[in-house]
TITORBA-247845 format. One record per residue: residue in three letters; y, z, x of N, C-alpha, C in turn. Coordinates in steps of 0.2 Angstrom, whole numbers, padded with zeros to 4 digits, always signed. Last residue first. Layout:
! TITORBA-247845
AlaYZXYZXYZX ...
***
This chain:
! TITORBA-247845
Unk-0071+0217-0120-0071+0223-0119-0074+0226-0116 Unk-0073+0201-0114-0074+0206-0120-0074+0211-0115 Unk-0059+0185-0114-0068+0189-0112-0065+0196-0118 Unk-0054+0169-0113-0055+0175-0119-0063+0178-0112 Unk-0041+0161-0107-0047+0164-0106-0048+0170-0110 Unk-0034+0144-0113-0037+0153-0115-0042+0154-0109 Unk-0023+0135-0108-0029+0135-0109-0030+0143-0109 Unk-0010+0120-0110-0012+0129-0111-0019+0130-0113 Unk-0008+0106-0117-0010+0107-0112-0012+0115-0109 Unk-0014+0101-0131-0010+0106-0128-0013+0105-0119 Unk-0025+0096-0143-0021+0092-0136-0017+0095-0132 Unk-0035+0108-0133-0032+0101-0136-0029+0100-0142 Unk-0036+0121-0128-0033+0120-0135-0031+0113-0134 Unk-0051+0128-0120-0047+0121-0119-0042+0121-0129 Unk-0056+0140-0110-0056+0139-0120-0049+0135-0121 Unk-0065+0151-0100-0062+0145-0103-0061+0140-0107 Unk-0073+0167-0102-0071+0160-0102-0065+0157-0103 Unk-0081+0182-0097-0073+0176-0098-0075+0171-0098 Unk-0089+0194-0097-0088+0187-0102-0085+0182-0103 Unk-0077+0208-0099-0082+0205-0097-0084+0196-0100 Unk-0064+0219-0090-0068+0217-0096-0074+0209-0095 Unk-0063+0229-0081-0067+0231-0084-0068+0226-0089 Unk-0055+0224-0074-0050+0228-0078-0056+0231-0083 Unk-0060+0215-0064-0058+0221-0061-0055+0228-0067 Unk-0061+0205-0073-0067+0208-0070-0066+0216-0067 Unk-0050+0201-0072-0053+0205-0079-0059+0205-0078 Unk-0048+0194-0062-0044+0200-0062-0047+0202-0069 Unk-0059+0187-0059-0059+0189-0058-0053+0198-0058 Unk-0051+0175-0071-0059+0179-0072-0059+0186-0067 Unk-0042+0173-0065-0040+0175-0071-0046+0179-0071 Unk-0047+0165-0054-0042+0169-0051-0042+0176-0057 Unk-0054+0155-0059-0059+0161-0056-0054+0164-0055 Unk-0043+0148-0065-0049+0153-0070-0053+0156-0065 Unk-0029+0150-0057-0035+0146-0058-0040+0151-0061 Unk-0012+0155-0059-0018+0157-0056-0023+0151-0063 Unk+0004+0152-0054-0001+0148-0057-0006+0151-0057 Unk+0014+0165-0052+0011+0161-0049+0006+0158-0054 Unk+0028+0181-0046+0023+0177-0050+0020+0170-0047 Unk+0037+0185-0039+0029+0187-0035+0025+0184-0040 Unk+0048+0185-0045+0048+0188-0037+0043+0187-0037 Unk+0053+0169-0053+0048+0176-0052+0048+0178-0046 Unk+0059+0155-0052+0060+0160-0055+0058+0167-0055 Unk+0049+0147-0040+0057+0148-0041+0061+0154-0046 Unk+0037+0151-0044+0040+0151-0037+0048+0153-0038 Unk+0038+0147-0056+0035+0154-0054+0038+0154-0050 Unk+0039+0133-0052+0043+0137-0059+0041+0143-0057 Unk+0025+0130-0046+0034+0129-0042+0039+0133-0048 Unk+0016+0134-0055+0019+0136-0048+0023+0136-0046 Unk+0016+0120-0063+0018+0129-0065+0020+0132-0060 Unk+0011+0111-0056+0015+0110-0056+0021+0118-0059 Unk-0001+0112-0062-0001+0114-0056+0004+0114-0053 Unk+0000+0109-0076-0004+0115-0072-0001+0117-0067 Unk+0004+0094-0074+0007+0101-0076+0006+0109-0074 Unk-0009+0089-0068+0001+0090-0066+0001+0095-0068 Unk-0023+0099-0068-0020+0092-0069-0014+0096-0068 Unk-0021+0099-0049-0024+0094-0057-0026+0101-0059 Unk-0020+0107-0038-0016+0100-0038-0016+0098-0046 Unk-0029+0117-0036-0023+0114-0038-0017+0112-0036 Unk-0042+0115-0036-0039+0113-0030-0032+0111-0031 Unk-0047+0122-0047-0046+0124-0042-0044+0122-0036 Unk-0032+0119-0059-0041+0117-0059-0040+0121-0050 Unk-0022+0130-0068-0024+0125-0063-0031+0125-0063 Unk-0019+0132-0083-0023+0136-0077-0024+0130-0071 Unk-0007+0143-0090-0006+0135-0089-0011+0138-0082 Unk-0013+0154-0103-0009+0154-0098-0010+0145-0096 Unk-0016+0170-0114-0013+0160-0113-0009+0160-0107 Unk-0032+0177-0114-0024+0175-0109-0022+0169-0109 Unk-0037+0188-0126-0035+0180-0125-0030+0181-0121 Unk-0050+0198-0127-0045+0198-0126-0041+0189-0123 Unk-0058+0208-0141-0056+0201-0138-0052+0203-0136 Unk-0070+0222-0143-0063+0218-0145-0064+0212-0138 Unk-0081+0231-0138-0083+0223-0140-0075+0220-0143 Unk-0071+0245-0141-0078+0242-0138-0079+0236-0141 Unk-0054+0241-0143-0060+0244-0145-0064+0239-0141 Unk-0041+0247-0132-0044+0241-0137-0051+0243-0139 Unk-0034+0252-0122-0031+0251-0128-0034+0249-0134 Unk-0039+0249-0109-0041+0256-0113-0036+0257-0118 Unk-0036+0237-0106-0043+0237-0109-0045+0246-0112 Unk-0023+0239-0106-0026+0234-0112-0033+0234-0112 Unk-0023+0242-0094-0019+0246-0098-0023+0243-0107 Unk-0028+0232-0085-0032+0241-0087-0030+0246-0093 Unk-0020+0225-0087-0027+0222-0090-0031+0229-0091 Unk-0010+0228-0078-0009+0225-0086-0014+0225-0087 Unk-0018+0228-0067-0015+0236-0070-0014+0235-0076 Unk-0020+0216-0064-0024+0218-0066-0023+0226-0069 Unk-0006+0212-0062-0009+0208-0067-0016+0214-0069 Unk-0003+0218-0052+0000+0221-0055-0004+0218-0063 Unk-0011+0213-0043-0011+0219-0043-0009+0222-0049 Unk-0006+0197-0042-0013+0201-0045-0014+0207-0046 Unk+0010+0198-0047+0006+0196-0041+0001+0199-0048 Unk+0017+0189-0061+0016+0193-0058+0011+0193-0051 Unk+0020+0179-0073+0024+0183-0068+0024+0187-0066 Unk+0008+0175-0078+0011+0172-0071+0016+0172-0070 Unk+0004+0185-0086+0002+0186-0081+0004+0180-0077 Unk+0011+0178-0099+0012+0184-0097+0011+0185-0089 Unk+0007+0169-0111+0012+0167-0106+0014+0173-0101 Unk+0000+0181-0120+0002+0173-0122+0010+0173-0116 Unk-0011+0192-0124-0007+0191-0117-0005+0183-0115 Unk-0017+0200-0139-0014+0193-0135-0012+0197-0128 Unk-0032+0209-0143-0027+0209-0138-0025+0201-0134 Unk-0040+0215-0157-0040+0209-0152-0032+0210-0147 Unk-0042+0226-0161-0048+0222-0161-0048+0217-0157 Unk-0036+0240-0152-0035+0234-0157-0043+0231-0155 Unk-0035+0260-0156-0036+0255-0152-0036+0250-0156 Unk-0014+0259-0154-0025+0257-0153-0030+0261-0157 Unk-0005+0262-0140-0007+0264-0147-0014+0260-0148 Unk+0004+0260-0130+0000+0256-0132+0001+0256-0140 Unk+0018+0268-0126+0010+0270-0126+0009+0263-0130 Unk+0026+0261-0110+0025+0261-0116+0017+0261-0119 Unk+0025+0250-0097+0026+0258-0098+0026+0263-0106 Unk+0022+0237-0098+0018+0243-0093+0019+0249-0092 Unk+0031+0234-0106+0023+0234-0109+0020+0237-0104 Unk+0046+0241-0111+0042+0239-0107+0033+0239-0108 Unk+0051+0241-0129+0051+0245-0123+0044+0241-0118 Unk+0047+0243-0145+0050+0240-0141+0048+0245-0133 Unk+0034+0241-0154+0032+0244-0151+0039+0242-0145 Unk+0031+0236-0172+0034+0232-0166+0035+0240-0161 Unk+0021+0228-0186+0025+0234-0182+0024+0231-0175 Unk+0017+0218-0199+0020+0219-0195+0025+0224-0190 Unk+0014+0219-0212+0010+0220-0207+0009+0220-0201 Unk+0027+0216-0217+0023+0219-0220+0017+0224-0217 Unk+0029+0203-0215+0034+0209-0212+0030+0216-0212 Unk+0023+0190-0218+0019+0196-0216+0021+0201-0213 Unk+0031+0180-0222+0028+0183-0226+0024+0188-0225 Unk+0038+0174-0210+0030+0171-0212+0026+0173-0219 Unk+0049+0178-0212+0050+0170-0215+0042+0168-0218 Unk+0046+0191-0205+0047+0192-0212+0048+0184-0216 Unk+0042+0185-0192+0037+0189-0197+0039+0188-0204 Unk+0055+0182-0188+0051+0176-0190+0046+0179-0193 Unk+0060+0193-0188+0063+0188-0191+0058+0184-0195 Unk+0054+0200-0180+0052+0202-0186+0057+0196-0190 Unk+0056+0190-0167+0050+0191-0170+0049+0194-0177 Unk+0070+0195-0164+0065+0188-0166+0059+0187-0170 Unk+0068+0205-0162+0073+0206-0166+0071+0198-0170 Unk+0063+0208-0148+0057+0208-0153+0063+0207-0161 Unk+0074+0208-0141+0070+0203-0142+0066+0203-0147 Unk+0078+0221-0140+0082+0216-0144+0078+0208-0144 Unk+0068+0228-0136+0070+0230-0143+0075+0224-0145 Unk+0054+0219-0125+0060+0223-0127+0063+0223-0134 Unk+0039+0221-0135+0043+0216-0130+0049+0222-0129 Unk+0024+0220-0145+0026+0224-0138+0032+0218-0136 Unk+0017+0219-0161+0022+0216-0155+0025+0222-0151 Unk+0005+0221-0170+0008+0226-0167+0012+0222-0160 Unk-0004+0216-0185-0001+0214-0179+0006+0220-0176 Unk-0016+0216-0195-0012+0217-0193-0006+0218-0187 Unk-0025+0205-0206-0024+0206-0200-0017+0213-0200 Unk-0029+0203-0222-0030+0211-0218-0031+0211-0211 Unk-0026+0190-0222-0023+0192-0226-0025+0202-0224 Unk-0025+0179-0208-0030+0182-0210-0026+0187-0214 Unk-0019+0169-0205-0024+0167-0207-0029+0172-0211 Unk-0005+0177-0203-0006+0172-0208-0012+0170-0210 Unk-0009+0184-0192-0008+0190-0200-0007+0182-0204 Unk-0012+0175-0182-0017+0179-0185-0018+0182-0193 Unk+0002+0173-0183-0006+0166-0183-0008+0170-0185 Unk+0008+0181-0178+0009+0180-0182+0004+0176-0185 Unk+0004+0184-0162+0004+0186-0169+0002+0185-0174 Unk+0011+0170-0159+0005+0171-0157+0004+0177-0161 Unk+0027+0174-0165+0022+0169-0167+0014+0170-0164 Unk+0035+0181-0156+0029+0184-0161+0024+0179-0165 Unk+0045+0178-0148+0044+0175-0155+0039+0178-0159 Unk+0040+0190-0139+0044+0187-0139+0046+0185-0147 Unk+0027+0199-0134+0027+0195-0142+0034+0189-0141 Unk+0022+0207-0122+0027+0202-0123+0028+0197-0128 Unk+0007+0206-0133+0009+0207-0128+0015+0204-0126 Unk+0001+0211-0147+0004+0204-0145+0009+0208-0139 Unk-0013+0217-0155-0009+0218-0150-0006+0212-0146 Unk-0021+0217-0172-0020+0213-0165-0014+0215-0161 Unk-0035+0221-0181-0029+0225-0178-0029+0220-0173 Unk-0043+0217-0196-0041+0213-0189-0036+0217-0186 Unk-0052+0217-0209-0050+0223-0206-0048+0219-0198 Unk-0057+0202-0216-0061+0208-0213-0054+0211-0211 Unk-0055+0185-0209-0058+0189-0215-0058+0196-0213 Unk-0055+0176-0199-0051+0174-0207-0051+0183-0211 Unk-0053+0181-0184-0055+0181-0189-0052+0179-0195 Unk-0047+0171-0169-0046+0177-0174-0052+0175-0178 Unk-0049+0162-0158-0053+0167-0158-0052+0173-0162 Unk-0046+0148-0166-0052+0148-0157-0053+0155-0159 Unk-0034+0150-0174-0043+0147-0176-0047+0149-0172 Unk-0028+0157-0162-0031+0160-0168-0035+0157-0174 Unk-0025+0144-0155-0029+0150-0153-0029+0157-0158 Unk-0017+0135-0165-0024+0135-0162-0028+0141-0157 Unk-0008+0143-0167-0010+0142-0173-0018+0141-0167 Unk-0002+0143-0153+0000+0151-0158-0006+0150-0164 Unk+0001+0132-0151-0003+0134-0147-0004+0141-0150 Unk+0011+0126-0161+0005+0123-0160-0001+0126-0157 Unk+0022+0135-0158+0020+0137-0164+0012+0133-0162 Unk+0030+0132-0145+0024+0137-0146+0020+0138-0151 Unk+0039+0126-0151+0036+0124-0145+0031+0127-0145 Unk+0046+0133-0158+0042+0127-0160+0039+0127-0156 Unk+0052+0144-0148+0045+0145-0153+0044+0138-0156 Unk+0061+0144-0139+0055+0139-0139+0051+0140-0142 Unk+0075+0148-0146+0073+0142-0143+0066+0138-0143 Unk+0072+0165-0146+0074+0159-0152+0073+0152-0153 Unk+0065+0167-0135+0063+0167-0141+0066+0165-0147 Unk+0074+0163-0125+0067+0160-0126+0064+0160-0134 Unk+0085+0172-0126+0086+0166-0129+0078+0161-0129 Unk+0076+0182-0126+0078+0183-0132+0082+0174-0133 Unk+0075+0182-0108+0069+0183-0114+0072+0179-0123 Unk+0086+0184-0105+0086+0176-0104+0078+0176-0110 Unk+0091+0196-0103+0092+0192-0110+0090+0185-0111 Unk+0080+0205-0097+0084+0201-0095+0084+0199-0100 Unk+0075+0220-0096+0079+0219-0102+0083+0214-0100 Unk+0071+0219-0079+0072+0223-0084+0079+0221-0089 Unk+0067+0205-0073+0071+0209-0071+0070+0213-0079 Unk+0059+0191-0072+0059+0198-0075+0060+0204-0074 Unk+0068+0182-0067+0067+0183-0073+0065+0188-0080 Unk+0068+0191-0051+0070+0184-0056+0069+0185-0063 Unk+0069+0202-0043+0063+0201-0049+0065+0196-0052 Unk+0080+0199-0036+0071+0204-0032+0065+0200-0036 Unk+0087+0187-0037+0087+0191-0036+0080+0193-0034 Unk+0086+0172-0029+0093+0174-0035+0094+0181-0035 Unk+0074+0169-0026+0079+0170-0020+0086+0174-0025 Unk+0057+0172-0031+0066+0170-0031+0070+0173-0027 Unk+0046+0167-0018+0046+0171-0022+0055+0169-0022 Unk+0046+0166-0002+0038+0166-0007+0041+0170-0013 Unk+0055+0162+0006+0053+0171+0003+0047+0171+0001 Unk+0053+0150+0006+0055+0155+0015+0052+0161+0011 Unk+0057+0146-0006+0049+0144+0000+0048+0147+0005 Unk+0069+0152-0008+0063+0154-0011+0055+0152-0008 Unk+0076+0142-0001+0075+0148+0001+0071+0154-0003 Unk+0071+0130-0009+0074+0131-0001+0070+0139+0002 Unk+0080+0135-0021+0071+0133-0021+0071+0135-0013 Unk+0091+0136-0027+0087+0141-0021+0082+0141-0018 Unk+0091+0128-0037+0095+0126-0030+0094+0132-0026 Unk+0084+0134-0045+0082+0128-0041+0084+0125-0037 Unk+0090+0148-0050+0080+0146-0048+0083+0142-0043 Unk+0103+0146-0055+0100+0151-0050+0092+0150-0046 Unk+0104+0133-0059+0107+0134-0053+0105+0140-0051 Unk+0093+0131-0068+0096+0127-0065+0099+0128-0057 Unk+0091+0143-0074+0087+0141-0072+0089+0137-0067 Unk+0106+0146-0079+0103+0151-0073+0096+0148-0071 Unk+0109+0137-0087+0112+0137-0082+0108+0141-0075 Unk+0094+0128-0093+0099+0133-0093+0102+0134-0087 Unk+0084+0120-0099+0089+0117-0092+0094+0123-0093 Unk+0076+0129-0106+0073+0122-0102+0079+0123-0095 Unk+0085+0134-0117+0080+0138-0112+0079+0134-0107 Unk+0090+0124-0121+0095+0130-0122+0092+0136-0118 Unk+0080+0116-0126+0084+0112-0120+0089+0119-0118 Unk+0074+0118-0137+0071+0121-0133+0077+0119-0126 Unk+0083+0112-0147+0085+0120-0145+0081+0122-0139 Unk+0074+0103-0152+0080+0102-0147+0081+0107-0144 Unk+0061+0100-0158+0060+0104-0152+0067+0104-0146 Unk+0058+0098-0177+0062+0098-0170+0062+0103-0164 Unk+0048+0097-0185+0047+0099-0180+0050+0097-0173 Unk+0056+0095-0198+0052+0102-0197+0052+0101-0189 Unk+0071+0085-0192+0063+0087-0194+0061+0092-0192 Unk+0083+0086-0192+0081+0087-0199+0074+0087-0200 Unk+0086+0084-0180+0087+0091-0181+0085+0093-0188 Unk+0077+0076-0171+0081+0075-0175+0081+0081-0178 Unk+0068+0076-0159+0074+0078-0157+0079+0076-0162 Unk+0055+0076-0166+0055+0082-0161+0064+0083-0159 Unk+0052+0064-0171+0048+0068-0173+0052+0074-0170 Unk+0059+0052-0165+0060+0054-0172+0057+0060-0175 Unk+0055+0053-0151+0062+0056-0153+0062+0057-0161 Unk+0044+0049-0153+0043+0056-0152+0050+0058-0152 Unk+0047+0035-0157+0044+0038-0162+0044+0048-0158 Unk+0063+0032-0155+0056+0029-0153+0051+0036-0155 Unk+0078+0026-0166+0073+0031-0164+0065+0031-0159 Unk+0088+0015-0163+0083+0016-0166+0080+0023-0162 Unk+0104+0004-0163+0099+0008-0159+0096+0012-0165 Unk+0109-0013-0161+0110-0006-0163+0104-0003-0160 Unk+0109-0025-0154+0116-0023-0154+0114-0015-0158 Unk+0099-0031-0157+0105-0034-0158+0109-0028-0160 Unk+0089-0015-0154+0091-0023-0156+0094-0025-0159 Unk+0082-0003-0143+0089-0007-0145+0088-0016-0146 Unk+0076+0016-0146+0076+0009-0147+0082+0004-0147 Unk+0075+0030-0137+0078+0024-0140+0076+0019-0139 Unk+0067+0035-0127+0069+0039-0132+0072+0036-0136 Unk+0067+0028-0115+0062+0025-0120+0063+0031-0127 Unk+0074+0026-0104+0073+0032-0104+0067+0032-0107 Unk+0084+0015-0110+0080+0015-0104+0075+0021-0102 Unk+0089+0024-0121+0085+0016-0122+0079+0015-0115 Unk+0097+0031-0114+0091+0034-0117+0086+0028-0120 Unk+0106+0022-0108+0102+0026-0104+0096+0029-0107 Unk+0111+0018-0122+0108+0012-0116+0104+0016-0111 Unk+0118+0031-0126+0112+0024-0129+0109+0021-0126 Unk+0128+0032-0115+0123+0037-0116+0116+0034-0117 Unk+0138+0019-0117+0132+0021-0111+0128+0025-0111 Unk+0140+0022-0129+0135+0017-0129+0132+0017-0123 Unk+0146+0032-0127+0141+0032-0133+0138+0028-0134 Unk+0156+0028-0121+0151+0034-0117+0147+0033-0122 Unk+0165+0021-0128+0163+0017-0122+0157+0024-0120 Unk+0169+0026-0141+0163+0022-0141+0160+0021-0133 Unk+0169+0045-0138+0171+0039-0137+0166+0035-0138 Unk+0164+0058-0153+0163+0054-0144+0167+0048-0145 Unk+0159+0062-0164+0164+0064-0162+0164+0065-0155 Unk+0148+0057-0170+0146+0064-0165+0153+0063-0162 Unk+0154+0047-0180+0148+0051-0181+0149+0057-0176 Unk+0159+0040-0169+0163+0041-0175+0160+0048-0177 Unk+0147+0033-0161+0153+0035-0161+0158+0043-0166 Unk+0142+0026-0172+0138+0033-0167+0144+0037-0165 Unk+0150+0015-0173+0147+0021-0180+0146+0027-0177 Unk+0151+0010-0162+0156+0011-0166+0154+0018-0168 Unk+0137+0008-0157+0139+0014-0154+0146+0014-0158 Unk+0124+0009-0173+0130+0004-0168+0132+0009-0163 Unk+0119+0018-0182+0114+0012-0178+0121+0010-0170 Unk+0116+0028-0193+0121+0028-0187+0118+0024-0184 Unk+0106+0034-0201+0107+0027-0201+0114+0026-0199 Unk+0101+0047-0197+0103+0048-0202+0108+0039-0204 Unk+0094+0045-0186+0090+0044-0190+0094+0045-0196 Unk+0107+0045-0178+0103+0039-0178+0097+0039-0184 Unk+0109+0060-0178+0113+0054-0181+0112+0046-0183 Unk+0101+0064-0170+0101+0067-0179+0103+0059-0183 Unk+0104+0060-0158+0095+0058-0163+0097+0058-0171 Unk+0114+0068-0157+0116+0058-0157+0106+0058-0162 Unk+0119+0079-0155+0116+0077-0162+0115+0070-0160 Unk+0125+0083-0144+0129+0077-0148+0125+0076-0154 Unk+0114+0089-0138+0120+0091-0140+0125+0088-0142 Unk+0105+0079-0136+0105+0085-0140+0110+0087-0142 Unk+0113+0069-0127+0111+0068-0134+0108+0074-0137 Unk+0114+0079-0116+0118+0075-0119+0117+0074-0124 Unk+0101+0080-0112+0103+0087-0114+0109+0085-0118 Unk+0097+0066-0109+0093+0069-0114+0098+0077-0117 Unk+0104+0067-0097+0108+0062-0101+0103+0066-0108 Unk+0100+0078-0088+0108+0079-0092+0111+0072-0097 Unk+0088+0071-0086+0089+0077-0088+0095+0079-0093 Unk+0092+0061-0078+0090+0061-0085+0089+0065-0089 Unk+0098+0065-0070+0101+0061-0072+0098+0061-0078 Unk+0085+0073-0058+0093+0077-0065+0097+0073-0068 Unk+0082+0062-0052+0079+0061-0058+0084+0068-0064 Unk+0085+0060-0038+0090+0058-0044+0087+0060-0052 Unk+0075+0061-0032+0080+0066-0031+0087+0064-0036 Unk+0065+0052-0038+0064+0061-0040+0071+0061-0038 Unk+0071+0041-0035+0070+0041-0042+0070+0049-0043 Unk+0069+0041-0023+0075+0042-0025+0076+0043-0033 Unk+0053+0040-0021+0058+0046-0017+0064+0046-0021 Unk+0050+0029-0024+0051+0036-0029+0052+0041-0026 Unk+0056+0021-0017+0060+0021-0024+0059+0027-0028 Unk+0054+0016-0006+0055+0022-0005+0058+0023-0013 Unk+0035+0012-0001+0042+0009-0004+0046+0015-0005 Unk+0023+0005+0009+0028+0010+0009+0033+0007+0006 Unk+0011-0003+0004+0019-0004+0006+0022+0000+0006 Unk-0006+0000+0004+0000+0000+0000+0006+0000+0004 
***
């Protein structure tokens, strides 16, 4: 193969695309187009912009493939119309308010450098999991679409429809992983662990689900705070990679003397295969860790296994939620 250098420049320019995407969210330009705003005049007019930007912005998300362009007007491409129109159930804009955030941006990433040298974020000790950071509760408002698909399919994979269900949501945030349960199952019961202003989300969202009900919230750090218990099932959705092992595994001891004999326990996590590298995303999570967590990290299912070996619990597996890219390891008490 020909050494070409194009995608060398293409990555270190690829923030372009970023901020042209974060543009049209925040112009509603998607909304606008689906609400038959077609020309850059009209669009114009519409998201209270100039024509001459409103048609370069178009042109670029055309090239982008987030827009369609013919004779002269602009179209939806089908996962824009699905996810960045603010009139569909399943708009995924606001996640862009967590995503590209200034502190992720500029405190993570342009530190990256010297986060390689520390092994960990260079911004501050504990990066994002600094005590009572608010960057949590923007998360939780923002990226629960985003989570709601993985929330629902790992409580078909390891709740119960039926019966007497106690569940522990660890760092609940949005409380949707929860929440799934006490929706599928009409005598689950769900106990979210976050901090007090965050968990503010989640009763929100409990009481939209219909299940405020059966829902109690436990504020205050999850590695300091009583438990309570014992549960039949205990979440830990998005948690252990922000942290070293040690501490992951104290998490794990803490939850396994919280839980009943033969209870379930589900880690949603992004699991690299073991040479990781595959697949991308996965393994790609580490550099996100790296830059944002003092000591956080991608771990690989023997890495997962082994530290719930250590916490006393048993039988782990891996437990694939397609199409998702987030994999469960579920073992037992």
């Amino acid at each position: 193969m020909t050494p070409n250098p194009a995608r060398i420049f293409r990555t270190l320019t690829a923030f372009h695309e970023t901020a042209a995407l974060k543009a049209g969210i925040e112009l509603e330009l998607f909304t606008a187009i689906a609400e038959g705003h077609e020309t850059p005049a009209d669009l114009a007019r519409r998201i209270g912009a100039s024509e001459k930007g409103t048609r370069i912005l178009c042109d670029s998300l055309v090239v982008m493939e987030f827009l369609t362009k013919q004779d002269g007007r602009y179209g939806l491409a089908p996962d824009a119309a699905v996810f960045l129109n603010k009139r569909s159930p399943a708009y995924l804009g606001a996640a862009s308010e967590f995503l590209v955030d200034e502190s992720q941006r500029t405190g993570a990433y342009e530190l990256l450098t010297d986060a390689v040298r520390k092994g960990g974020a260079a911004f501050s000790e504990e990066g994002t999991v600094s005590r009572e950071n608010p960057t949590w509760l923007t998360f939780a408002r923002t990226m629960a679409p985003l989570m709601a698909p993985a929330a629902q399919l790992l409580a078909a994979r390891v709740g119960s429809e039926s019966g007497p269900l106690s569940v522990l949501d660890i760092a609940a945030g949005h409380g949707l992983f929860g929440i799934a349960f006490a929706t599928r199952n009409p005598q689950a019961t769900v106990t979210g662990v976050d901090w007090k202003f965050v968990l503010e989300a989640a009763l929100e969202n409990a009481s939209a689900a219909g299940v405020a009900d059966r829902y109690r919230t436990i504020p205050g750090s999850a590695f300091e705070v009583d438990l309570g218990g014992p549960y039949d099932v205990a979440l830990l959705p998005n948690f252990l990679h922000h942290f070293d092992e040690a501490t992951c595994v104290g998490m794990l001891k803490r939850l396994h003397d919280a839980m009943k004999p033969g209870g379930t326990l589900a880690v949603l996590e992004f699991v690299p295969n073991e040479d990781r590298v595959s697949p991308p995303w996965d393994a790609m999570f580490a550099l996100i860790m790296l830059a944002s967590t003092g000591h956080g990290d991608a771990y690989t299912f023997d890495d997962l296994a082994r530290m719930c070996g250590k916490a006393g619990f048993t039988n782990a597996e891996l437990v694939t939620l397609d199409p998702l890219p987030q994999r469960v390891v579920v073992a037992r008490r």
